[in-house]
N, C-alpha and C positions, 0 to 999 in steps of 0.2 A: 452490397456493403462488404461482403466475406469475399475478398479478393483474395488471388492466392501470393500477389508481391507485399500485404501483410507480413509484419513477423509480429510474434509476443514476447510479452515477457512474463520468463516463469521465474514463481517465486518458491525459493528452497523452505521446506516444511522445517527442517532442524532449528535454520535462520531465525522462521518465523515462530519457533517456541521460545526461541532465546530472548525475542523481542516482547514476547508476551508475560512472560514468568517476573521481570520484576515487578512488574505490574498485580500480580495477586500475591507478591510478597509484603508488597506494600499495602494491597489489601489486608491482606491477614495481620502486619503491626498495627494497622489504624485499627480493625475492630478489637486488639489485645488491649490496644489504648485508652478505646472507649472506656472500656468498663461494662463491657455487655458481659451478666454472670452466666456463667459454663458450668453451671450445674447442673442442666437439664439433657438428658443424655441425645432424643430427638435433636436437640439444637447441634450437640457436638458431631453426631452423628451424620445431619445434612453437611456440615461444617467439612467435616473429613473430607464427604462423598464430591461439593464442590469444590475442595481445593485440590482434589487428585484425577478430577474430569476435566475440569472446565478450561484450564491453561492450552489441553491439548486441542477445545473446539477450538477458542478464539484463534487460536494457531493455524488452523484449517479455514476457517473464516478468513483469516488476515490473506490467506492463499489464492482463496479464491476471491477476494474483493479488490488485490490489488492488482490484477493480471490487469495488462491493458495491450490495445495492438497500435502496430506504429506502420506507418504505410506513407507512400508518397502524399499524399493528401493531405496528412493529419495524422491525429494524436486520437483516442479514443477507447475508452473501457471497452476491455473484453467479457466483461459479465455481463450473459444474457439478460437484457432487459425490453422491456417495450417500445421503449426510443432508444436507438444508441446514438447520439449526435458524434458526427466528428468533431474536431478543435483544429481545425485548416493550419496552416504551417502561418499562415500570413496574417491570420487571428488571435497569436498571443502577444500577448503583453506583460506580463507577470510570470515567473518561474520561482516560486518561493519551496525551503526547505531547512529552514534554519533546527533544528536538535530533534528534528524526525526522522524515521526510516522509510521516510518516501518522499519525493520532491511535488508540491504540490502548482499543478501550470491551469492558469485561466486566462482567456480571453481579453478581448478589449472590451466590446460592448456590454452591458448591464444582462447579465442574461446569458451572455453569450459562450457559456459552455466553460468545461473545465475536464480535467483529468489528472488522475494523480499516478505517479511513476513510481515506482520501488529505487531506492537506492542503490551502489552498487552491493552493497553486503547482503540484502536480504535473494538475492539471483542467484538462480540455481549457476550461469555463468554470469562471475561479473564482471567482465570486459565485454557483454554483450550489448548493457548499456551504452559505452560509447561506441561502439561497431555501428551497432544499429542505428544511433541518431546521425555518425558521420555518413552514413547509406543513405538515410533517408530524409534528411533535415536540409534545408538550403543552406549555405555557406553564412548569410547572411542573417540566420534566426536565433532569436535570443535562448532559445534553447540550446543549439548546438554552440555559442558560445559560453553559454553557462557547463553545460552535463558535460559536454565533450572534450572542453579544453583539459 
């Protein structure tokens, strides 16, 4: 499966804070909003500790969950897992990505596989994304007229 005419895609960590951080800003107005009382120092205290950690894991998270390899074959998560199914070039059907920072591609059949792709902002290069898919995608696949054009 770890052929070496693979490539990845790497995702840039800055990117991926940037993507993450409105997101516990927004946390942090809903729970102002709620009405949860802050008077109890413990509380403010964990409070602090997650809102000035946690941005930086899911950011590292986001990094490492969204790498995937792209190869003559298919499409295919690069995080280590148990099964890695390929997504064969001749097996999508779907390329969705509407107000995400990743384009998300599945298959035809029920079942039949999926992967998700980083856009080009969150790439450490991003003109790699269409480099990569014009190398490796058939002429004819609804990916490479989607990402590439």
């Amino acid at each position: 499966m770890n052929t070496p005419q693979d490539a990845t895609f790497e995702i840039s960590y800055p990117k991926a804070l940037l993507v993450t951080i409105p997101a516990w800003v927004c946390f942090a107005i809903a729970i102002v909003l709620e009405g949860i009382p802050m008077g109890d120092p413990l509380l403010v205290g964990f409070l602090v500790v997650v809102f000035s950690v946690m941005p930086f894991v899911f950011a590292a998270c986001l990094c490492f969950m969204l790498r995937s390899k792209i190869g003559h074959d298919g499409l295919r998560s690069a995080v280590p897992t148990f099964y890695q199914r390929v997504l064969r070039w001749e097996d999508i059907a779907v390329v969705r990505g509407f107000c995400s920072p990743f384009y998300f591609v599945r298959g035809r059949a029920f079942g039949g596989g999926y992967c998700i792709l980083p856009r080009r902002f969150l790439l450490k290069r991003p003109d790699s994304l269409r480099e990569l898919i014009e190398q490796y995608a058939p002429a004819d696949n609804i990916v490479r007229k989607n990402l590439a054009a």
